[in-house]
MDTraj code that builds the backbone (N, CA, C; nanometers):
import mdtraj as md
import numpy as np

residues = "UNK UNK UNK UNK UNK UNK UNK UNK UNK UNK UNK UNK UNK UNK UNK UNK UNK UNK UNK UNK UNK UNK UNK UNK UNK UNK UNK UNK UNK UNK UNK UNK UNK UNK UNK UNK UNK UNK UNK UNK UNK UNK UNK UNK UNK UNK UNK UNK UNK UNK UNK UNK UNK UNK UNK UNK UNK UNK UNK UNK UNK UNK UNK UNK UNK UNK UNK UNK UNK UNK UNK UNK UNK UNK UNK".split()
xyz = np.array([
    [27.7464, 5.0352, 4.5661],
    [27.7719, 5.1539, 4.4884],
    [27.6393, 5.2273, 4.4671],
    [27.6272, 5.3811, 4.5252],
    [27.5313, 5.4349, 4.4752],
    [27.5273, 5.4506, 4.3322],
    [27.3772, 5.4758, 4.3017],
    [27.3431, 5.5057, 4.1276],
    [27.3842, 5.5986, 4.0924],
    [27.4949, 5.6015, 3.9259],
    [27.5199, 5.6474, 3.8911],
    [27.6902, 5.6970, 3.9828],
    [27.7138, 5.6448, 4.0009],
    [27.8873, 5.6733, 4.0915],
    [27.9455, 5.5954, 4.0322],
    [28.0839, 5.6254, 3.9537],
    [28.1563, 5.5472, 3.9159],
    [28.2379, 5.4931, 4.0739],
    [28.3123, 5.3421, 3.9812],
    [28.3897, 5.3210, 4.0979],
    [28.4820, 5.3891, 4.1641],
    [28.5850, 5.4652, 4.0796],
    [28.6665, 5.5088, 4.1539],
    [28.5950, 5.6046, 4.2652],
    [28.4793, 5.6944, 4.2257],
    [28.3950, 5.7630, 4.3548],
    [28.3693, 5.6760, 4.4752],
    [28.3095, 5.5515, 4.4336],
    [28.2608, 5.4534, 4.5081],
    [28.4147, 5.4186, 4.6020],
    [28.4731, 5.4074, 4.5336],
    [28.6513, 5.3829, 4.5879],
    [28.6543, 5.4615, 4.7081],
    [28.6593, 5.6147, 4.6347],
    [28.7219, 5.6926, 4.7374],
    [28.6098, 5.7408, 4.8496],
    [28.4792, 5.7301, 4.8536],
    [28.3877, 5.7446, 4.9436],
    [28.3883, 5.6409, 5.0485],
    [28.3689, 5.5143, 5.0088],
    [28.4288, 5.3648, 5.1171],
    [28.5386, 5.3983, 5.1739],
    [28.6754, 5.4669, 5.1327],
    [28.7889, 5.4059, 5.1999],
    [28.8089, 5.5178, 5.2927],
    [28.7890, 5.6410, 5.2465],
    [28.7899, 5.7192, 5.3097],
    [28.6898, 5.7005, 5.5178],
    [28.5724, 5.6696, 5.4266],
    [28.4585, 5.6426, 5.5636],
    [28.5362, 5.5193, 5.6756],
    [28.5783, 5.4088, 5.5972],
    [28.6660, 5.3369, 5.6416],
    [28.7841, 5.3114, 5.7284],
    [28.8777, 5.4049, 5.6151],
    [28.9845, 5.4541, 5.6883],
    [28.9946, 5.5153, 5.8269],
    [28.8467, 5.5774, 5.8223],
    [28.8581, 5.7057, 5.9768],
    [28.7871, 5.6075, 6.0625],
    [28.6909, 5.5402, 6.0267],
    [28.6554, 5.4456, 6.1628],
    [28.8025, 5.3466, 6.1935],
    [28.8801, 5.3309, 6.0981],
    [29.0200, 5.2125, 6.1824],
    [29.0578, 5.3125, 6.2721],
    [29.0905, 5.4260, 6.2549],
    [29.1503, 5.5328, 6.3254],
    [29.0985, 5.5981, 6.4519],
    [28.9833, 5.6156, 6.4227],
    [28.8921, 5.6375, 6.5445],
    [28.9012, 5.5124, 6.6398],
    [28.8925, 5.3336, 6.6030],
    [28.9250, 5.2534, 6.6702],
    [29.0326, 5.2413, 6.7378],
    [29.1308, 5.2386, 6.6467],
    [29.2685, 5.2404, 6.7163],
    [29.3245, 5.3825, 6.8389],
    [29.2358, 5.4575, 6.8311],
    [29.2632, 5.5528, 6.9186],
    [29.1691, 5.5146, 7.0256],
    [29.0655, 5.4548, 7.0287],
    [28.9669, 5.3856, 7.1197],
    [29.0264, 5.2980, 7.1804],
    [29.1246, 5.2094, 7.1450],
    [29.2063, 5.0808, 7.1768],
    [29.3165, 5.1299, 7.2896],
    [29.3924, 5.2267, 7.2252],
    [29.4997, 5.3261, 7.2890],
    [29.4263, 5.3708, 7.4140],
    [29.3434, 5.4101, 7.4140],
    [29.2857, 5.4096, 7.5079],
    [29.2462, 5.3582, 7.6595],
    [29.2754, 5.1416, 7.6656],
    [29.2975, 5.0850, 7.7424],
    [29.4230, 5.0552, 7.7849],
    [29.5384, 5.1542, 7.7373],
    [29.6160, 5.1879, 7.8183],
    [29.6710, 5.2234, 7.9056],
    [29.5428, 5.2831, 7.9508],
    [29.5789, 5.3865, 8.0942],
    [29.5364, 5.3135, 8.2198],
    [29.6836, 5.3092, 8.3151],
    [29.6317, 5.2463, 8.3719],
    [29.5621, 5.2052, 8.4820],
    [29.5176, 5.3622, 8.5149],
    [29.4439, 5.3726, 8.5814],
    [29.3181, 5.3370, 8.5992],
    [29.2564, 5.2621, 8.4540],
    [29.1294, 5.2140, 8.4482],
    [29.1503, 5.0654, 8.4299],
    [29.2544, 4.9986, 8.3534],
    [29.2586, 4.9161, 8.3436],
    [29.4319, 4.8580, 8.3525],
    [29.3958, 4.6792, 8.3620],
    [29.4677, 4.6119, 8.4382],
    [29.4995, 4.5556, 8.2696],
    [29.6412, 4.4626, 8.2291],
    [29.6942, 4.3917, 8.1200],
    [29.8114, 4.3521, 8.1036],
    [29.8025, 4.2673, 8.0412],
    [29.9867, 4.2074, 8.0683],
    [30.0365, 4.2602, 7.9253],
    [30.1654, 4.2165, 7.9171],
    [30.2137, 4.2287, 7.8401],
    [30.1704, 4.0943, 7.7218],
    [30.1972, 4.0290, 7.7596],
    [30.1369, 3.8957, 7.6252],
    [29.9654, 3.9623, 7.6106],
    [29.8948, 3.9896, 7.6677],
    [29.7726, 4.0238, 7.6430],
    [29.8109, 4.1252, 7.5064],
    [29.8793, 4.2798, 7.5388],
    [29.9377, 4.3264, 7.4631],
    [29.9858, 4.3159, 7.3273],
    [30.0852, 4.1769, 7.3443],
    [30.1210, 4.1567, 7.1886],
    [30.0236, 4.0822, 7.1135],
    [29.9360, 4.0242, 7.1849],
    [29.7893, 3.9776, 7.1194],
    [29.7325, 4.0349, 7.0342],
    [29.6593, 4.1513, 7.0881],
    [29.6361, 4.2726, 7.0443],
    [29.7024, 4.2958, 6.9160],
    [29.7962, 4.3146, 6.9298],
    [29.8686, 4.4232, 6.7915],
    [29.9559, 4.3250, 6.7527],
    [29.9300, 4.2062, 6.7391],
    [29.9892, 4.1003, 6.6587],
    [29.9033, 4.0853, 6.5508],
    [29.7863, 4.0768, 6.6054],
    [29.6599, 4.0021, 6.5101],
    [29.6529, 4.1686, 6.4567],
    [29.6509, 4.2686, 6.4546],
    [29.5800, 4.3754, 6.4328],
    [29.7410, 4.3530, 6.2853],
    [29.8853, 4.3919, 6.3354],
    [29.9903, 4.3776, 6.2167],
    [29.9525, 4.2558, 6.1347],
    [29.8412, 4.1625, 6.1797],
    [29.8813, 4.0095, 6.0229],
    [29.7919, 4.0573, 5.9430],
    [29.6238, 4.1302, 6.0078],
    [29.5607, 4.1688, 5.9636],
    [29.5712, 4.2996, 5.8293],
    [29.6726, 4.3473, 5.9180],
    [29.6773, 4.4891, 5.8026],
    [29.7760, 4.4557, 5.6964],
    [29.8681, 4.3493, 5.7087],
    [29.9425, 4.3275, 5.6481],
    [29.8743, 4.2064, 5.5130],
    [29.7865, 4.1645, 5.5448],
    [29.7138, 4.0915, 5.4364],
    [29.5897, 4.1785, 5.3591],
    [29.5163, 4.2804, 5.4398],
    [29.4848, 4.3832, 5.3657],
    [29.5681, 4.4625, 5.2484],
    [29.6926, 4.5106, 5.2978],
    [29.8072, 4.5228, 5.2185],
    [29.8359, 4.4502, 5.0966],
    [29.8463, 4.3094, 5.0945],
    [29.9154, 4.2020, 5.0256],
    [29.7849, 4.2531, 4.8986],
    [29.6529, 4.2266, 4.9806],
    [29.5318, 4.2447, 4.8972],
    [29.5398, 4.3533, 4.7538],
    [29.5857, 4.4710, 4.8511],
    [29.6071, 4.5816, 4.6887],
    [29.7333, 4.5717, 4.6236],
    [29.7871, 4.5214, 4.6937],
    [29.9329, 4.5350, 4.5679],
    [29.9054, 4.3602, 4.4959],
    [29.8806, 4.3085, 4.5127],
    [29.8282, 4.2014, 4.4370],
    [29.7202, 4.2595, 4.3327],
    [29.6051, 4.2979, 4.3562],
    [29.5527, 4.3797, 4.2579],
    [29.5888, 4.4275, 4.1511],
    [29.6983, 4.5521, 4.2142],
    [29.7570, 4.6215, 4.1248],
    [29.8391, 4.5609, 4.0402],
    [29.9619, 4.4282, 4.0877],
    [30.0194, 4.3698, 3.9995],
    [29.9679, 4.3030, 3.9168],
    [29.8142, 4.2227, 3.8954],
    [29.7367, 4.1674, 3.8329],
    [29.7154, 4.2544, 3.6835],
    [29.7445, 4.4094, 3.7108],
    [29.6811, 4.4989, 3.6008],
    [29.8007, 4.4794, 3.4715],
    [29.9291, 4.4851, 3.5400],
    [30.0397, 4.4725, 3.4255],
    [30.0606, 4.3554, 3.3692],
    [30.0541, 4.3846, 3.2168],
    [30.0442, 4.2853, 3.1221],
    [30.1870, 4.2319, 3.0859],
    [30.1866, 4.1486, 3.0689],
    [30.3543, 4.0686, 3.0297],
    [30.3919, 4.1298, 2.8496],
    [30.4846, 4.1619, 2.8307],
    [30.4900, 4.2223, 2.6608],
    [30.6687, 4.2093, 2.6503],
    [30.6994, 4.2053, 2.5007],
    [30.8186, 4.1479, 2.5016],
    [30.8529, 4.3087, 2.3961],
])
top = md.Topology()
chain = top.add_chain()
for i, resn in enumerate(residues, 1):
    res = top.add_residue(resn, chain, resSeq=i)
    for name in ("N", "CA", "C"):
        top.add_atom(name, md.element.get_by_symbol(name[0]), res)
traj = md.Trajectory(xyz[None], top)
């Protein structure tokens, strides 16, 4: 965190910078599709974007766990 940035700045400056390099990757990835440059099977394939769905999906788990952590139990 730079000095003097609250977190939520700190929040939205990381995820943002973040966010666009997954995107920029995944369009880099899309990329060895063509197949004119390159050769791949299909199991190679679901490799790929197997591990990439457990991955994002435990990133996921990560903030909504967070968030449910914030609500307090009250009767």
């Amino acid at each position: 965190m730079k000095t003097g940035e609250t977190k939520n700045l700190a929040f939205k400056r990381l995820a943002a910078n973040r966010t666009n390099n997954i995107i920029r990757n995944i369009r880099l990835l899309g990329n060895l599709s063509n197949t004119n440059n390159y050769s791949f099977t299909e199991e190679q394939s679901k490799q790929i974007f197997g591990i990439i769905e457990n991955e994002l999906k435990l990133s996921k788990s990560r903030f909504l766990v967070s968030l449910s952590r914030r609500k307090k139990f009250k009767l």
